[in-house]
MARTISE-555193 format. One record per residue (C-alpha): x, y, z; residue number from 1. Coordinates in steps of 0.25 Angstrom, whole numbers, always signed. Each point is the difference from the previous one (the first is absolute). Layout:
N
[[X Y Z] NUM]
...
# end
This chain:
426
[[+738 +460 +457] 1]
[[+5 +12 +8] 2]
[[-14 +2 +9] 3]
[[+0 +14 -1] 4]
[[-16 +5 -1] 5]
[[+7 +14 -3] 6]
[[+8 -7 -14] 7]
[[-13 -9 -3] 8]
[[-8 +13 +0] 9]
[[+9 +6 -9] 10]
[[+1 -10 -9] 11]
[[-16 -2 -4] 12]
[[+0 +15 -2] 13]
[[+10 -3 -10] 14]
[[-6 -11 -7] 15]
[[-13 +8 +0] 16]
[[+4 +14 -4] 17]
[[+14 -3 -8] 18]
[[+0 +7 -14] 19]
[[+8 -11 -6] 20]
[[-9 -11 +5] 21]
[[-14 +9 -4] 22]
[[+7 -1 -14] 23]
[[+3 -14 -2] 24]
[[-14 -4 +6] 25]
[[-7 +10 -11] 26]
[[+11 -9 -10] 27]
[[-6 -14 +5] 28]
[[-16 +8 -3] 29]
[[+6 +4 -15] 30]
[[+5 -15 -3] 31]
[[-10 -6 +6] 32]
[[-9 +8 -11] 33]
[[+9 -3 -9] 34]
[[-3 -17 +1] 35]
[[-14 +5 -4] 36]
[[+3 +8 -11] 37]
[[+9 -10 -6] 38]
[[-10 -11 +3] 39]
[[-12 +6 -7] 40]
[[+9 -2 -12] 41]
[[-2 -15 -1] 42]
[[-16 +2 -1] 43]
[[-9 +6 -13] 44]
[[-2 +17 +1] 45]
[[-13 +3 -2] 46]
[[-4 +14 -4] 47]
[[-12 +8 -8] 48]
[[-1 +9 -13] 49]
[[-12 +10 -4] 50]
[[+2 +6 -13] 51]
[[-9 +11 -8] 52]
[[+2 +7 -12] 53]
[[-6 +5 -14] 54]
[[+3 +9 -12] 55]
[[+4 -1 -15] 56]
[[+14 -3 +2] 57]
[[+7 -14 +4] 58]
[[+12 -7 -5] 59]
[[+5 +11 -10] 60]
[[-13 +0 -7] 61]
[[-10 +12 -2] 62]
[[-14 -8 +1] 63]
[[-14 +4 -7] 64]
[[-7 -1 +11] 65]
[[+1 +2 +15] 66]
[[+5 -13 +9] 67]
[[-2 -2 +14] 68]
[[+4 -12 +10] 69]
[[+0 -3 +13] 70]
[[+6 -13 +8] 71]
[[+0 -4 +17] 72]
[[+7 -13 +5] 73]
[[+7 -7 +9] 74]
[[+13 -5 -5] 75]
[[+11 -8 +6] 76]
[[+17 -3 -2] 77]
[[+7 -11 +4] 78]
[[+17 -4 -4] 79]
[[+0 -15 +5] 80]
[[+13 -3 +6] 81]
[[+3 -15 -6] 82]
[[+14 +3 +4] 83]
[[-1 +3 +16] 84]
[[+3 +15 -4] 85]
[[-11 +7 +11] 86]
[[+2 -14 +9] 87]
[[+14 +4 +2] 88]
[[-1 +14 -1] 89]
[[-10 +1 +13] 90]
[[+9 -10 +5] 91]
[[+11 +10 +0] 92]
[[-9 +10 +5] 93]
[[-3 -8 +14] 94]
[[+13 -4 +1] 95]
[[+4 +16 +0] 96]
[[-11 +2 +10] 97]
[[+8 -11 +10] 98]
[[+11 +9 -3] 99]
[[-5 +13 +5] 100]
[[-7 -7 +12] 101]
[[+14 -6 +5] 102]
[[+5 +15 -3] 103]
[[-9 +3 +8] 104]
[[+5 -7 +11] 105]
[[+14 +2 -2] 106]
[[-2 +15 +2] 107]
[[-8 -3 +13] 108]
[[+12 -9 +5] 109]
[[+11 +12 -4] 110]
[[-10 +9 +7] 111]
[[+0 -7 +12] 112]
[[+14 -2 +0] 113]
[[+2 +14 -3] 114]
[[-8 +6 +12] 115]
[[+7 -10 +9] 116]
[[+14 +3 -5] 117]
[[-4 +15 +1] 118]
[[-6 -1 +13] 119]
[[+12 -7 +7] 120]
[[+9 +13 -7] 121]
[[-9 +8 +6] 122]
[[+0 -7 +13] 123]
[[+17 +2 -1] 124]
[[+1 +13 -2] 125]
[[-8 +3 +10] 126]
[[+8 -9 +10] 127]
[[+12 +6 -4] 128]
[[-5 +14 +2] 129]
[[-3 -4 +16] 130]
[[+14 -4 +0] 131]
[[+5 +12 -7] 132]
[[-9 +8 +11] 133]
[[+5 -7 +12] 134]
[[+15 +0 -7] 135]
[[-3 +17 -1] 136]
[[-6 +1 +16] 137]
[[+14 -7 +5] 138]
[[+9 +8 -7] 139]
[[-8 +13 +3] 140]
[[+2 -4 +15] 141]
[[+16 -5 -2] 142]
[[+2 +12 -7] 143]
[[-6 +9 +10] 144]
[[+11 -8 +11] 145]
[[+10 +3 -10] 146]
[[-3 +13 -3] 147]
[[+2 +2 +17] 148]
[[+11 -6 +0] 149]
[[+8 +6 -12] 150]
[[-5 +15 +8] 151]
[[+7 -5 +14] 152]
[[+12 -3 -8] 153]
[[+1 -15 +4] 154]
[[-1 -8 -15] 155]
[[+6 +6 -14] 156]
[[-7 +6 -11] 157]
[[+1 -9 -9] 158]
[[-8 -11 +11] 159]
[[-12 +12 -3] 160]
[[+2 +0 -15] 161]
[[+1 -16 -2] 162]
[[-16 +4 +10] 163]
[[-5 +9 -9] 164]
[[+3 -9 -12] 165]
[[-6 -13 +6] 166]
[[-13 +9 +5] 167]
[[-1 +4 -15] 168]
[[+1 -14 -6] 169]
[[-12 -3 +7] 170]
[[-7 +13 -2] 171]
[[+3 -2 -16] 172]
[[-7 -15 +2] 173]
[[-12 +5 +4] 174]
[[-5 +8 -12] 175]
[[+5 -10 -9] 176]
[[-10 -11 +5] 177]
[[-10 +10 +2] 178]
[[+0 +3 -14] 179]
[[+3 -16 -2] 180]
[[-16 -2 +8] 181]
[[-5 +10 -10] 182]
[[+4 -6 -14] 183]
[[-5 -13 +8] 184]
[[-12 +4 +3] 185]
[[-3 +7 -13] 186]
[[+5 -12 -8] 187]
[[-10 -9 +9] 188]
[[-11 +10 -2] 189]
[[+2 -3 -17] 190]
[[-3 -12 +5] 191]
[[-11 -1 +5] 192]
[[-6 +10 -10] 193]
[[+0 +11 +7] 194]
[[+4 +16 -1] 195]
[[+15 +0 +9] 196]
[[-2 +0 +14] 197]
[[+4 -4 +14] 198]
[[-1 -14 +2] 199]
[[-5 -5 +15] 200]
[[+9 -12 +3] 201]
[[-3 -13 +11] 202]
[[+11 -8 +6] 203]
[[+15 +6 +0] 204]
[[+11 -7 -8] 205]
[[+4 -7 +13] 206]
[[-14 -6 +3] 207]
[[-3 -7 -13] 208]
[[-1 -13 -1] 209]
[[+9 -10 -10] 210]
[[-11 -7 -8] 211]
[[+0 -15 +5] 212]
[[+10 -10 -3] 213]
[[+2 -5 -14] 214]
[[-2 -12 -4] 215]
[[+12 -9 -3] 216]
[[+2 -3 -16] 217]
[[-11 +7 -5] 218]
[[-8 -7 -12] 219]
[[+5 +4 -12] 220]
[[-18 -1 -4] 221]
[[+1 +13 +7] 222]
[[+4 +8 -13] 223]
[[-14 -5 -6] 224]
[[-5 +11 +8] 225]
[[+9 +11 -5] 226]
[[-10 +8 -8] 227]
[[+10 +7 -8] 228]
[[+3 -16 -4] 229]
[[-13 -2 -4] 230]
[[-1 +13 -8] 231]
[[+12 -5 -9] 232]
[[-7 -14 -1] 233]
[[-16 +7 -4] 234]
[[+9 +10 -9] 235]
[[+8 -13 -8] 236]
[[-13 -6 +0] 237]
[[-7 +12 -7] 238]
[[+11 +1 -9] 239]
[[-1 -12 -4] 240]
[[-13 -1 -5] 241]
[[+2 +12 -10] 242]
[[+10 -11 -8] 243]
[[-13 -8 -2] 244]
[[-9 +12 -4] 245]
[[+10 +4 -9] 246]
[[+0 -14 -6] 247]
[[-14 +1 -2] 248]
[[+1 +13 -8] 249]
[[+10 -7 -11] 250]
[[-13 -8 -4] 251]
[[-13 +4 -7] 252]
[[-12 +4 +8] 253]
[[-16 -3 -4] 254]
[[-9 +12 +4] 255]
[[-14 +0 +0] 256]
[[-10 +12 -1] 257]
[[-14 -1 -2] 258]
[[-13 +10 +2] 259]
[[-14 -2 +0] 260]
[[-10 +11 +1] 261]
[[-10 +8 -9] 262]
[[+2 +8 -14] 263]
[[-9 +10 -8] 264]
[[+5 +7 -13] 265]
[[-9 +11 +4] 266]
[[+2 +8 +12] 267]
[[-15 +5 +1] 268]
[[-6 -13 -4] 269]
[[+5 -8 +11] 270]
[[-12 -9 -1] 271]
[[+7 -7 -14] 272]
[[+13 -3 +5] 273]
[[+1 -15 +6] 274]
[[+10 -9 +7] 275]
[[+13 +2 -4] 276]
[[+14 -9 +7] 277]
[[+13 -4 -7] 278]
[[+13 -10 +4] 279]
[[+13 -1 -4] 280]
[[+12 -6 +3] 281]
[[+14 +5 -4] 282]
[[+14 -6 +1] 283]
[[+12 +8 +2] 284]
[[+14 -3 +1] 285]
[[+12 +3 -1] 286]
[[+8 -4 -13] 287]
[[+13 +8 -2] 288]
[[+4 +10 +10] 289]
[[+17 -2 -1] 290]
[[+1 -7 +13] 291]
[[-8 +10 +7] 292]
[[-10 -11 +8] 293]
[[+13 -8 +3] 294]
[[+8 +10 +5] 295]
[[-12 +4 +7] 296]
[[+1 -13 +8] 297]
[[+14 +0 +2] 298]
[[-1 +13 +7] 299]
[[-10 -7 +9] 300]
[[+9 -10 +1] 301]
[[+13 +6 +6] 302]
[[-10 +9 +7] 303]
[[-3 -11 +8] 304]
[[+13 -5 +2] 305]
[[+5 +12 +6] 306]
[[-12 -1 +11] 307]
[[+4 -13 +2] 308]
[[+14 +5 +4] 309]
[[-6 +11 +7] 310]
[[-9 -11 +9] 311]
[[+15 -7 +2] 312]
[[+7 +11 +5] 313]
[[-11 +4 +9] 314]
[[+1 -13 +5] 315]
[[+14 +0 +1] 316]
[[+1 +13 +9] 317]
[[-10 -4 +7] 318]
[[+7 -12 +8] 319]
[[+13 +13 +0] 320]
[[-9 +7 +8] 321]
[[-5 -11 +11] 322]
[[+14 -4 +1] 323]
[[+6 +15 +2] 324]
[[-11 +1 +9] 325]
[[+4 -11 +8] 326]
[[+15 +2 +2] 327]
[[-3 +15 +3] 328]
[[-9 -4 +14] 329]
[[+10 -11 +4] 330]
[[+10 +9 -2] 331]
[[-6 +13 +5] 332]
[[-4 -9 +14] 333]
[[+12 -3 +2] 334]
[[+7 +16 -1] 335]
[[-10 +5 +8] 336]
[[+4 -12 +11] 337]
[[+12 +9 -1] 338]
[[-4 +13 -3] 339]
[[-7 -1 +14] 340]
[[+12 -2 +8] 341]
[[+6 +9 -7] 342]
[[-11 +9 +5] 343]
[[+2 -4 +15] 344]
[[+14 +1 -1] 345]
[[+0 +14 -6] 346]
[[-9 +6 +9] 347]
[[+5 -6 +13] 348]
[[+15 +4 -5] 349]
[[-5 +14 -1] 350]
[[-5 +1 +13] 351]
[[+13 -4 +7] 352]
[[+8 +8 -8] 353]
[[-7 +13 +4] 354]
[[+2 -6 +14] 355]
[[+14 -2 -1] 356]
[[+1 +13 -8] 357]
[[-6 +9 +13] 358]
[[+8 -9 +9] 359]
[[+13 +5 -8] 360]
[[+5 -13 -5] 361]
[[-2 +2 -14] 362]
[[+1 +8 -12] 363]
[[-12 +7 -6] 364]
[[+5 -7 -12] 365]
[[-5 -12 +5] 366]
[[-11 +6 +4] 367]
[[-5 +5 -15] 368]
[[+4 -14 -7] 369]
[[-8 -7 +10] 370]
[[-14 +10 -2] 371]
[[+3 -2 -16] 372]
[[-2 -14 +1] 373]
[[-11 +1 +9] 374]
[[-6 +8 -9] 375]
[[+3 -8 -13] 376]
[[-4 -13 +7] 377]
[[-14 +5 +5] 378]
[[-1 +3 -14] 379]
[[+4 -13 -8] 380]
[[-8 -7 +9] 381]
[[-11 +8 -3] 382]
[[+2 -2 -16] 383]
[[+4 -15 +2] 384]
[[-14 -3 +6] 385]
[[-6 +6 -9] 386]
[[+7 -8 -14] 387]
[[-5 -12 +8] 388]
[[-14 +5 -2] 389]
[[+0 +2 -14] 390]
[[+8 -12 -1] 391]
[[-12 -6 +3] 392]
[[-8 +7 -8] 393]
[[+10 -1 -11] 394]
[[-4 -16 +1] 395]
[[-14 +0 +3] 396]
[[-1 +9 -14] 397]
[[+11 -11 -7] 398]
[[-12 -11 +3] 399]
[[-10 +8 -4] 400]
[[-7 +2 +12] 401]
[[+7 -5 +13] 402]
[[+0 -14 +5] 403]
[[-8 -10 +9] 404]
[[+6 -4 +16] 405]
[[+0 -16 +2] 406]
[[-14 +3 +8] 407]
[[-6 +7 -13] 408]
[[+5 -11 -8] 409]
[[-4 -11 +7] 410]
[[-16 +9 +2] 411]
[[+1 +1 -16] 412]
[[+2 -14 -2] 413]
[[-10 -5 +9] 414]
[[-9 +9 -7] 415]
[[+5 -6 -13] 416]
[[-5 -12 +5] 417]
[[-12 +1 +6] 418]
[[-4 +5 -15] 419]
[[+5 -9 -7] 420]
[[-10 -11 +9] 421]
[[-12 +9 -1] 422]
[[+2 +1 -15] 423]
[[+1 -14 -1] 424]
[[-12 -3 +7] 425]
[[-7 +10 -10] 426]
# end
């Protein structure tokens, strides 16, 4: 958007290095687990038993003589779920999974947003701290004059004093920004997932581009691609399937174990033992719990409505956001239209009044009004350009992930098309 190889560097460091997005990666790796721990429910367990034992003693009895056993098999465990139970349980669980992917995402895009934010700041500051350098280097030399002047006895003191004051305004400018640049570049450092460190900048503030023209009535389609949208949508839909596993559990469930494998009743005559296997079913349920299951799926129940609010408002911000976003760059455009002539005007307005201040036919008040709004307007135009920026930034965030020139939309369509066709011809 911006063309700045300097910012597009920065930015893959950040998406490669970050802490946060390292984290919510290592989240996608644990719920993508997760579907398969929860799937492996819906299937039999199988498993094995060896047993070995011998004496005079079992079952509370004192025995004449000496007993001994020994027993090795397979044996397997399996609760059917007739009422969707693990079906909808594993269906919450990849629905979860989509949830922590679009966090994923929705990290990635506030990352970007943030570098770029932080970056433009940074950009600022240092902008800032030229003009507060400049400010200082012709105040020094006015000063000097001033100073001259004051020793010959040819202007008032207090012309020297209002001097000194206006050389120190610019000179308590420049450490301000400096520190400004730091807390930038420390902030950017975080970032990009780094210890705190100078920060190596491209283009100034005045050199970067303003991303292309937006397009006129964006689609409102576009909000399908805010990932923090589809987080709140996979999140309701998780949610929602617990109602149904939770129904299930107000029902009996049919469990089924069985073993087959080989038996002896004496441990050191193995060679009289023989096959030995077992089944069983077992139905269990739930009879009187005083409201327990019910309230179980109530729960569930206002569980889910609360994410289906939560999806709403999400939603609902999200249009706040493209909308703010616009109105910010229309606006902005238009005060740094006249923040820009204000510029010019300042700056040449303090040129002829130091001209007319050596030629005598002025006050040095005039003279100090004129390099305060100079100095102010170099300043808010500085600022004003930057807002622009983030204002963009602010939008390509709001749609969650910039949007498409009339050139890449009409390429994306004919792409569109041209699979559509080869599929139809498959």
């Amino acid at each position: 958007m911006f063309n700045d190889p300097v910012l597009d560097t920065l930015i893959k460091t950040a998406l490669n290095e970050n802490k946060d997005v390292l984290v919510a990666a290592a989240r996608i790796d644990a719920a993508r687990a997760n579907v398969g721990y929860i799937k492996a429910d819906q299937w039999p367990s199988f498993g094995f038993s060896a047993n070995a034992g011998g004496g005079n003693f079992g079952g509370g009895q004192l025995f004449d003589n000496n007993t001994s056993n020994f027993s090795a098999y397979p044996e397997m465990y399996w609760e059917i779920g007739f009422w969707g139970k693990y079906r909808r349980l594993n269906e919450s669980a990849r629905a979860d999974l989509l949830a922590s992917e679009y966090g994923l995402r929705t990290i990635q895009i506030s990352l970007i947003s943030a570098v770029a934010s932080t970056y433009f700041y940074l950009l600022d500051n240092k902008a800032k701290l030229e003009i507060s350098k400049r400010t200082l280097a012709s105040r020094d030399s006015g000063l000097m004059i001033i100073q001259a002047r004051y020793d010959y006895g040819i202007i008032p003191e207090i012309d020297l004093n209002q001097a000194q004051v206006q050389r120190a305004i610019s000179a308590a400018a420049v450490p301000i920004y400096k520190r400004a640049i730091g807390q930038a570049e420390n902030s950017l450092s975080i970032l990009l997932g780094r210890y705190p460190g100078e920060i190596i900048t491209g283009l100034p503030l005045i050199g970067q581009e303003e991303p292309p023209q937006i397009p006129a009535g964006l689609p409102s389609e576009l909000m399908l691609r805010r990932p923090d949208v589809q987080q709140a949508q996979a999140r309701y839909a998780a949610q929602n399937a617990l109602i149904g596993a939770a129904q299930a559990m107000r029902w009996p469930s049919l469990n089924i174990t069985g073993l087959l494998g080989y038996a002896s009743n004496d441990l050191f005559m193995l060679n009289t033992g023989g096959l030995a296997w077992a089944v069983a079913g077992s139905l269990t349920g739930p009879l009187f719990q005083f409201g327990k299951n019910k309230r179980r799926v109530e729960i569930e129940r206002a569980n889910t409505e609360a994410a289906l609010r939560e999806y709403e408002n999400v939603a609902i911000r999200a249009f706040q956001e493209v909308e703010d976003a616009l109105v910010a760059i229309q606006t902005l455009k238009e005060e740094l239209v006249a923040q820009e002539q204000r510029y010019n005007a300042a700056v040449n307005a303090e040129y002829l009044s130091l001209q007319r201040y050596d030629k005598g036919k002025t006050s040095y008040l005039e003279v100090l009004e004129s390099q305060r709004q100079s100095f102010d307007a170099q300043l808010q135009y500085s600022q004003t350009r930057r807002e622009l920026l983030n204002a963009h930034v602010a939008l390509y965030k709001a749609l969650g992930g910039g949007w498409l020139s009339p050139e890449e939309e009409q390429a994306y369509i004919k792409a569109q098309q041209q699979a559509d066709s080869l599929n139809k011809v498959r």
